[in-house]
Each structure stands twice: as C-alpha cells, then as structure tokens.
N, C-alpha and C positions, 0 to 999 in steps of 0.2 A: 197627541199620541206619537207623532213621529219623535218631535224631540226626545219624549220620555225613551221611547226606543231607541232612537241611536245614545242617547248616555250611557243604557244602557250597553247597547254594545262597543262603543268607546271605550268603556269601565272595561268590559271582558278583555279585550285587547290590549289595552294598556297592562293588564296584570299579566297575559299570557307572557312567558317567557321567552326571551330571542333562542330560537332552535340556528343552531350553528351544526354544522358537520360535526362529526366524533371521525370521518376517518379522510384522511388530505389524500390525493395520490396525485401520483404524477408517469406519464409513461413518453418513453422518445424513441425514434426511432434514427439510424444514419445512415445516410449512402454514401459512398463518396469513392474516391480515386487518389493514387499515390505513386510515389518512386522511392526505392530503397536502393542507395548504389554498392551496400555488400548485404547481400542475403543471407550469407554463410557467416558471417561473420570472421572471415579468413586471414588470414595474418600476410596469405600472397595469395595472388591466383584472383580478387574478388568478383564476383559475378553480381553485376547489377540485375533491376527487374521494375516494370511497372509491376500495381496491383490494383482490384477491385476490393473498396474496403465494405463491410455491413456490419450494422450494429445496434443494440439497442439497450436502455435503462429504464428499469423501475425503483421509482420510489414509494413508497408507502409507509404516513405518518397518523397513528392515535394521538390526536390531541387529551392531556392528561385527564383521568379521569380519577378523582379519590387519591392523587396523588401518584398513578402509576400510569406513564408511559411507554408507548411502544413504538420503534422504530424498524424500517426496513428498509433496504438495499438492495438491487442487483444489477450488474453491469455484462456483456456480450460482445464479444467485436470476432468475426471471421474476415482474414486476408487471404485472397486468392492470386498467387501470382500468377503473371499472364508469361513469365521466358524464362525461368527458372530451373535449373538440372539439379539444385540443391536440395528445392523442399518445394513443395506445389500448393502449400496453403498453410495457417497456421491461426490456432483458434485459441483466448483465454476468454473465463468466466470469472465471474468475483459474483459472490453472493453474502450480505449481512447482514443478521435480528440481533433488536435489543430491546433490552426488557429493563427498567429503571420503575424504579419506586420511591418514592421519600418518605421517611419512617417519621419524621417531624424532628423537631432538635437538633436539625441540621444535619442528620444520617441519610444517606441514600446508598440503597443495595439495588444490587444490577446483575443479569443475567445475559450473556450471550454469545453468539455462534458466528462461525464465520467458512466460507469455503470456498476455495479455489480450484479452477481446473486449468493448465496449461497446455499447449501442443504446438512448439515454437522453437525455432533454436536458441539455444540458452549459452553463455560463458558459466559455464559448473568450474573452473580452473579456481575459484578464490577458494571454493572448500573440500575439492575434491582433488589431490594434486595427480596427474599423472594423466586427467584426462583436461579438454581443452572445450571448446565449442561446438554441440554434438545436439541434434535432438533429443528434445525431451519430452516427452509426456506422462503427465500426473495429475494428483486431485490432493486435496487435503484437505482438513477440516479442526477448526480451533474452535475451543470452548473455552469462557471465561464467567470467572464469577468475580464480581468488585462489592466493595464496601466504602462507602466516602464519606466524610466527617465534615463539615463546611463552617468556619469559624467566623464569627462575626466583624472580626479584622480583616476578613477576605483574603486570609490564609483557609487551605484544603489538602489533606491528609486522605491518599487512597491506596487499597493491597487491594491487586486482582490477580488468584490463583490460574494459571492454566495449565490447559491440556492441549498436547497437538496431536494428528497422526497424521503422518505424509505418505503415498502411496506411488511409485514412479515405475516405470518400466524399465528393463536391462537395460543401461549396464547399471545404474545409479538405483541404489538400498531403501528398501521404504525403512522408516524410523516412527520412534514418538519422541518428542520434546515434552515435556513437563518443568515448571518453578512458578513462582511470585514476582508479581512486582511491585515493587514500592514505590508511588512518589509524592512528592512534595511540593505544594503550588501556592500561590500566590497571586489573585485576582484585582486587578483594579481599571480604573476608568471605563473607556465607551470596549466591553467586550474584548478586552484586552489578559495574557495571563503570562506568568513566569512561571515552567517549573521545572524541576529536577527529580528522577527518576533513575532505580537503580532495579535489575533486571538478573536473577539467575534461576540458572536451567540448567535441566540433563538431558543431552540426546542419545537413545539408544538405539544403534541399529540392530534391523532383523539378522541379517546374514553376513555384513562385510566383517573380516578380522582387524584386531591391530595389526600395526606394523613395526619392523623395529626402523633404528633411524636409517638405515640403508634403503630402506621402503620393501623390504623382505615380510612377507605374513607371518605371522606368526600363528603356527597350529593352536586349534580348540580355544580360540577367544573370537570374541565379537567387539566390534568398533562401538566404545563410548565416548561421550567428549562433556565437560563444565562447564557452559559457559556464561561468563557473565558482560551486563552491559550496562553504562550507564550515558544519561542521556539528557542534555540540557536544551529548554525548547522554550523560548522567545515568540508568544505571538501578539501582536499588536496593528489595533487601527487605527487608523491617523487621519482622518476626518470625524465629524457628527453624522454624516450619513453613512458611515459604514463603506462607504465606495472603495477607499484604497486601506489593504491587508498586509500585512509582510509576515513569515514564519523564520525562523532563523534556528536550524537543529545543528548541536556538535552532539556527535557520537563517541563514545570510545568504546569498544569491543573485546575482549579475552574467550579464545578457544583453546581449550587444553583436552589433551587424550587423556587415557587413562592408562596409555601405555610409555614407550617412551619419549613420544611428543611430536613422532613425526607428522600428525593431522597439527599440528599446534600453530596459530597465529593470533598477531592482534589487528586490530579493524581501528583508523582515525576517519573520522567521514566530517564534511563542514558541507552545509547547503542552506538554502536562501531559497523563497518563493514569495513572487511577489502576484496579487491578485486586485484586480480591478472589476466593480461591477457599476452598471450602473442599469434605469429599465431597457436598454439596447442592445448595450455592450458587453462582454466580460471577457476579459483579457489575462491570462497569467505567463509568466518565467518563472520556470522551477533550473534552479543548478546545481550541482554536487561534486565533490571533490574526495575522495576513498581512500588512502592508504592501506596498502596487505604487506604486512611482516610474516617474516616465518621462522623461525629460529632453528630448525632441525634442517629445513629441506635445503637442500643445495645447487646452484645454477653450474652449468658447465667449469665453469671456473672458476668451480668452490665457493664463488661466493653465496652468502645468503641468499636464497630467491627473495623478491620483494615485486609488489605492481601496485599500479595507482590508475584507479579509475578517472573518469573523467567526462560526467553529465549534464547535457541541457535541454530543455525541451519549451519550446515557446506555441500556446494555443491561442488564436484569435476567435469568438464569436460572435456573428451579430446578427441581428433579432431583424426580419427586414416583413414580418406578417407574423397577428398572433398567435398561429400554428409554425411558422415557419423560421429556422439560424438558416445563416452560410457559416460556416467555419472555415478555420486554416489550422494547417501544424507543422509543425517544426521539429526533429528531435535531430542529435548529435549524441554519439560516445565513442569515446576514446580507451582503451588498456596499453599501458605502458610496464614494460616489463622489462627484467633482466634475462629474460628466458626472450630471443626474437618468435619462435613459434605462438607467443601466449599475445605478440602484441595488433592490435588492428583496429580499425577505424570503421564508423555505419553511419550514416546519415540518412534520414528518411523523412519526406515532404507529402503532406497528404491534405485533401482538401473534399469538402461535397455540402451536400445539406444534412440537418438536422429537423425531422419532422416532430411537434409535440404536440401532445392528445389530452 
C-alpha cells in the first residue's frame, strides 16, 4: 500500500509544474560620505565642502508572461553639505516603466514613461546663453511609444514617437519637446550590438521670446528650436561570461531657433564606458568629451563663443556580505571656454555602504 501511494504521489509531483516567481524585485539602500572641492561650480572664488550622501534603488522585474513584459526602475540620492554658503543640499530622482510585448514575427511594441526630478547646481550655459551656473530645480516627465521589427539576420529596425514636458523654476522656461526616433541595429555574438539612430524634435517654450542676434527680445514671440540628433552606439562583450562590457557613443547634435539663430548650436560628444562585473565586484569608467559651437553668439572678442566639456567618473563596488557593498566614487569635469566666466573645474570623491534587501 505504501508503494502504490507514493507512485502515486511521485506521479503528482513529477506532473505539477515548477512555480517560478512572476515578479523579480530588488531594493538598496546607500549611506555614505564625500568631498566636492567646487560646490558652485565657479569659474573663480571655488568653495569646497564635505557632504553626507543617502540614497536608494528599486527595481522591479515581470518575468514574461504571453509574451508581454514589464520593467521598472527608480533611483534617489539626497547630498547634504556640511560648509557650504553656495547651496546646503541637493537632491535628484530618476524614475522608469516599461511595457514591451512581442506580437510574434519578429514585431515588438512598447510603451513607456520616464521622470525626473533635480535640485542641484546645474551648468544651463550650453543651452541657455547668457546665464552660467545657477540653481536649478525641476521635474519632467517623457513618454514613449516604440515599435521593433527583428530580422532574422540580426538586423533590427525601431521608430519610438515621444513626448516630453519639462517643468523648472525662474529664471529657466518650462517647455515640451516632442519627435521620432529612428534606428537602425545590428545584433550579433555573446550580447553584443551596433547601431545607428537619427533623432528630431521640436521644443517649445511656455514664456521665453526669440531673440535677434544681438540677443535683443524680440516682442510677441516665443522661443522654438529643431532639433536634430544622430547617434552611433558600439556595445560589446568580450568574454563568455559576460564579465567585461565596453559601450562606445559619437553624438552629433543641431539646435536651430526659429528666429534668427541666436539660441543656435551644434553638439560633437565621443565617450567610452567600460564595465566589469563579476559575483563580487563590479567596476565601471565612464568618459566623455562634448564640443559646443555657436554660430551667432559672440565672445568678447568677437569671436565665435565655443566650449568643450570634459567628463569622467570612476565607480568601484564590492560585495563583502549577501546584504552588504562598500563602494567608491570618483567624478571630474571640466568646461573650457572662450568666454573665462563660463570656464571651471569639480571634482568630487564619495564613498560608504550599500545595503540590499
């Protein structure tokens, strides 16, 4: 009798099916401490500052279900500086859903959202000429719709329509952005892709006017601008275990007004990110390098204004208990300019733990 009962329940077992999660999450928490030696981001005068950093991340992942997945993001960080006459603290948010489907035949449609909040000193000088490095706080909020086609040569073809609205406090215009983007890709080996990507938009501000090119207002108009972007983006692994990453973007950028061009520049940007993980470690260097043209605006001595950014940021983490990182960080940037008021230098070092849950 017992045999007969357990084949029985063997049998049941064996048929039931493996019950896996339907929804992954992930949540962290950071403490930690730092030094920033310009808080202002000042061209002269700079004021250094320790600060107390906090922060924290969720993820949350639907494993596919019928073909339609769902993704989610949000990220947190408050800095308190502790000697500061500039600014006494400064807080961003990042929040993102998405909604993907596979239609079958290679089609996949996608749905999703995304929103930021800033309160931090900001360099506004590459788009806004006239003002420099200034508090700023705002919120935004993008929506996108995509459509993807995946070819069996591991070629892929995607258009994602969006929408922005950006919301800032005086002195700086809230706007909406809207266009399409197009690109063009190319998949192959271990998680590896090539592709190219062409990007236009209209922003229209609430309130600010054109200008003419003396940077004079010009009555009963409002500031619009074109812009288009195209964008060539290299990522590739270079092991079988996926350990080591590199991403490689060239940008090219066009801003045009719609008046006589004094808002007008172009954008060249080259950067490099390299990433290492492994079950301990994970390591990244991200760099960049920006060109800003301007064709109307003029520096004191007539010449063309022109500036060139110049970014690096190096994060170390390591895993030292299954709830528990140390981390390290690293950032540097530089603005180089024909204009001396516009140009200056931050560097900021921060360090603490990392709690996951």
């Amino acid at each position: 009798m017992f045999g007969w009962a357990g084949g029985i329940l063997e049998a049941q077992e064996y048929d039931f099916p493996i019950l896996l999660p339907k929804w992954i999450n992930d949540f962290s928490l950071r403490t930690g401490a730092g030094y920033r030696d310009n808080v202002g981001l000042s061209a002269r005068s700079a004021q250094d500052s320790a600060f107390v950093a906090t922060g924290l991340e969720i993820m949350l992942l639907r494993l596919p279900e019928n073909g339609t997945q769902f993704n989610f993001f949000a990220s947190a960080e408050d800095l308190r500086f502790l000697s500061s006459s500039v600014v006494n603290q400064e807080q961003t948010a990042f929040a993102q859903a998405l909604l993907k489907t596979d239609c079958g035949s290679g089609w996949q449609v996608s749905l999703g959202a995304e929103y930021v909040y800033q309160n931090q000193i900001v360099d506004v000088s590459f788009t806004e000429p006239g003002l420099t490095t200034l508090p700023v706080e705002g919120h935004g909020a993008v929506f996108r719709q995509g459509l993807r086609r995946d070819f069996a040569t591991g070629f892929w073809v995607s258009l994602e329509p969006s929408a922005k609205r950006q919301f800032f406090r005086e002195p700086l215009d809230d706007y909406w952005e809207y266009g399409p983007r197009m690109t063009l890709g190319k998949s192959y080996g271990r998680k590896s892709e090539l592709s190219l990507s062409y990007e236009i938009s209209q922003r229209d501000y609430d309130h600010d006017p054109l200008r003419a090119a003396d940077g004079s207002a010009i009555a009963d108009t409002r500031r619009k601008a074109i812009q288009q972007e195209a964008r060539l983006m290299w990522k590739q692994s270079w092991d079988p275990k996926g350990r080591w990453r590199t991403t490689t973007r060239l940008i090219a950028k066009q801003s045009e007004d719609t008046g006589s061009g004094y808002f007008d520049y172009t954008k060249l940007q080259a950067g490099e990110q390299i990433l290492f993980h492994s079950k301990d470690w994970d390591i990244s260097a991200d760099a960049k390098v920006a060109r800003y043209d301007y064709p109307i605006q003029t520096a004191t001595d007539f010449r063309k204004r022109r500036s060139t950014e110049i970014a690096f940021d190096f994060r170390c983490e390591r895993r030292i208990a299954s709830f528990l990182k140390i981390f390290a960080e690293y950032d540097r940037e530089r603005v180089l300019s024909n204009l001396a008021f516009e140009q200056y230098v931050v560097n900021t070092v921060k360090g603490g733990l990392n709690w996951v849950f």
